[in-house]
N, C-alpha and C positions, 0 to 999 in steps of 0.2 A: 802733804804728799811725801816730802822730804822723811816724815817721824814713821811714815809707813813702810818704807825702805831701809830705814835704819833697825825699824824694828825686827823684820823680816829678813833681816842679815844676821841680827844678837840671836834673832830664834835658831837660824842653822850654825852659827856659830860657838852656843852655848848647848844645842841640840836640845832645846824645846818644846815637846811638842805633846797635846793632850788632844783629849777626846770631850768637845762638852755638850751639849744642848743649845744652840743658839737662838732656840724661839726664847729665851729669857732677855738677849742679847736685839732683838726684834722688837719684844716690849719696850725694853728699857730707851730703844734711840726711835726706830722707825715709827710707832707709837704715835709718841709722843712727838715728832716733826710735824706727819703729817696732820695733826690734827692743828697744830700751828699753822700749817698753810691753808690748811681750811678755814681756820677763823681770819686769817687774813684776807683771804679771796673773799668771803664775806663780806670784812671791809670797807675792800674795795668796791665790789656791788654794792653797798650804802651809803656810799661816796657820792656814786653816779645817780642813783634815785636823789640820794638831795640836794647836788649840785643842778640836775633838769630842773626838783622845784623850785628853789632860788631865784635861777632864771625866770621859768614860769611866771613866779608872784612878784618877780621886779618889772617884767611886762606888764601884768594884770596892774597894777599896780599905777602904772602911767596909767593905760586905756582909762584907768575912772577918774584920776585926776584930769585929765585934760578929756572925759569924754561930752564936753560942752563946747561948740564952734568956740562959743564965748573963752573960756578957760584956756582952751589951744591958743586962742588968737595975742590972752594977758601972759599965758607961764609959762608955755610950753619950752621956750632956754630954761628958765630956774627948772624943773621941774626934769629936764635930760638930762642935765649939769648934775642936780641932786643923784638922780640915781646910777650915773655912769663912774660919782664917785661913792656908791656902796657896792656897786660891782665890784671895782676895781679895789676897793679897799680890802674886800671880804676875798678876794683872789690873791694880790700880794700876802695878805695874814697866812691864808695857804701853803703860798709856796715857802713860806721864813719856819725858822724852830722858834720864836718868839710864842708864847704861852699867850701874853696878854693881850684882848679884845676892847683894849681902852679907845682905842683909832677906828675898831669895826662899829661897838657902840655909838660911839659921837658921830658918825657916820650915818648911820642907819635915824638916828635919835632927828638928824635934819626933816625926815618926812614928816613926825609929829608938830616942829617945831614950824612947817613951813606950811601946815592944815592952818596950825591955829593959829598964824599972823594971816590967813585969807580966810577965816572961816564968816565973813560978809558976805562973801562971794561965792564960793565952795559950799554948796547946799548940805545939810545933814544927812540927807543918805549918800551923798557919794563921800562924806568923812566916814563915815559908819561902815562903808563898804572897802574906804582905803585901809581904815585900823584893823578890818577882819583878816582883809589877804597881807594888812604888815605884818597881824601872829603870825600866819602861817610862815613868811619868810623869817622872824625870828626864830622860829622852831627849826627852820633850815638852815641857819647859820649854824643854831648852838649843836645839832646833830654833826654839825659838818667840823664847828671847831672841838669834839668830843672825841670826833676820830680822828683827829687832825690829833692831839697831845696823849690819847689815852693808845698804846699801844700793846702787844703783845708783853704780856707779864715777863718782866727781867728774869725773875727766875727763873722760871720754865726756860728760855732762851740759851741763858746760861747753864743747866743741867743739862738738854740737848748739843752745846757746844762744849762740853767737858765729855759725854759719852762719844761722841762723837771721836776724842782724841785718846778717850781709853781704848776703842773698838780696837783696833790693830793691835794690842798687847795680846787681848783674848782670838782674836780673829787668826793672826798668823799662825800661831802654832795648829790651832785646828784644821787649818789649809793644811799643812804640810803634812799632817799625819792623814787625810784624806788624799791627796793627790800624791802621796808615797817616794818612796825615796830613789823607785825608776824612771819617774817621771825627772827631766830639765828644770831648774829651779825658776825659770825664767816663769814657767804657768804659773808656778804660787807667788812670785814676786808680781805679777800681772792682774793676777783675780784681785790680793789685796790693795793694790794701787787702783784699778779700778772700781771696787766696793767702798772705798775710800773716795774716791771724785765724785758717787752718788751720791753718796751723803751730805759731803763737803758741799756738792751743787744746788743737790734740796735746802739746805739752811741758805744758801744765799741766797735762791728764789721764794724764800719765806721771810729772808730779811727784807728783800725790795717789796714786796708785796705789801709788806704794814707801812710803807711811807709812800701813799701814790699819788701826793703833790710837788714832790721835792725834783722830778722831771731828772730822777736821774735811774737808769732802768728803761727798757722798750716797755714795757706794761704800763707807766705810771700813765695817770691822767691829764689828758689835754687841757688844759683849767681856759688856755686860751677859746675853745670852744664852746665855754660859758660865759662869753663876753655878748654884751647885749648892744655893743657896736661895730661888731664883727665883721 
């Protein structure tokens, strides 16, 4: 805000001021933002579909292991304990910048390991039907730690946030030779301070949008929401 006032002071200062076309000036920034907060918001909508399946198939998931009086009656602790820490492990990995899924793996990898130390006991089709709904919850981590590291392209971010701080070099003088030299300089110092906060505000609600575990922002996601001991 500060470089918008300064700029808008050298412009009447040095006397400034041209005539341009700003729809080039619309491509160049407004463009290319919003299509950024579009793909963000996106996202975040494929966040929540795979964080509901997660939970989902961590539900499904008990109901066949223990859907035997018998099997309730021998695992049902081993079997809560197992899955309250792939919840909770696949939820911490979330909310961290930590890349690596070594702790969610080993984690998730207990369901396989804890079929086939009971598989005496644990008939073949409810293994058959735990390992089906376990793909589908791996498929719902790795979608969920995909969006969790792959973000909005640095570049693109960075050429939006450098037009963004050219705008006011080309912007103010075009103000001023439209709102004319009868006009209070206070309108042109106002418009470009304010077309300046638009901008400035759409990149930071594009910034929060591509991180919506990190619980910092009103939109991010309630990750405690997807806890299956709620």
């Amino acid at each position: 805000m500060l470089s918008s006032t300064g700029i808008t002071f050298l412009s009447y200062f040095l006397k400034i001021k041209f005539n341009v076309d700003l729809t080039l000036l619309s491509i160049a920034i407004i463009f290319p933002l919003v299509f950024s907060i579009r793909g963000s918001f996106r996202r975040r909508e494929k966040a929540l579909e795979h964080l509901s399946e997660f939970k989902s198939t961590l539900s499904t998931v008990k109901y066949y292991l223990l859907s035997k009086k018998e099997l309730a009656d021998l695992y049902k602790d081993d079997v809560d304990a197992i899955l309250l820490d792939i919840n909770t492990t696949v939820l911490e990995h979330l909310r961290t910048m930590n890349p690596s899924m070594t702790k969610v793996d080993a984690s998730m990898d207990k369901v396989y390991q804890f079929v086939l130390k009971h598989e005496s006991t644990i008939t073949r089709q409810i293994r058959e039907k735990t390992f089906r709904f376990m793909k589908d919850m791996h498929e719902a981590v790795e979608n969920l730690n995909s969006i969790h590291i792959h973000r909005t392209p640095i570049s693109l971010k960075a050429y939006c946030l450098i037009f963004i701080f050219i705008f006011p070099i080309i912007y103010a003088p075009e103000v001023i030779i439209n709102v004319g030299n009868h006009q209070p300089q206070w309108i042109v110092y106002a418009i470009v301070l304010l077309t300046q906060f638009i901008l400035v505000s759409l990149y930071n609600i594009q910034d929060q949008l591509e991180h919506p575990f990190d619980n910092v922002g009103i939109d991010d996601i309630n990750l405690d929401n997807y806890r299956i001991d709620r």
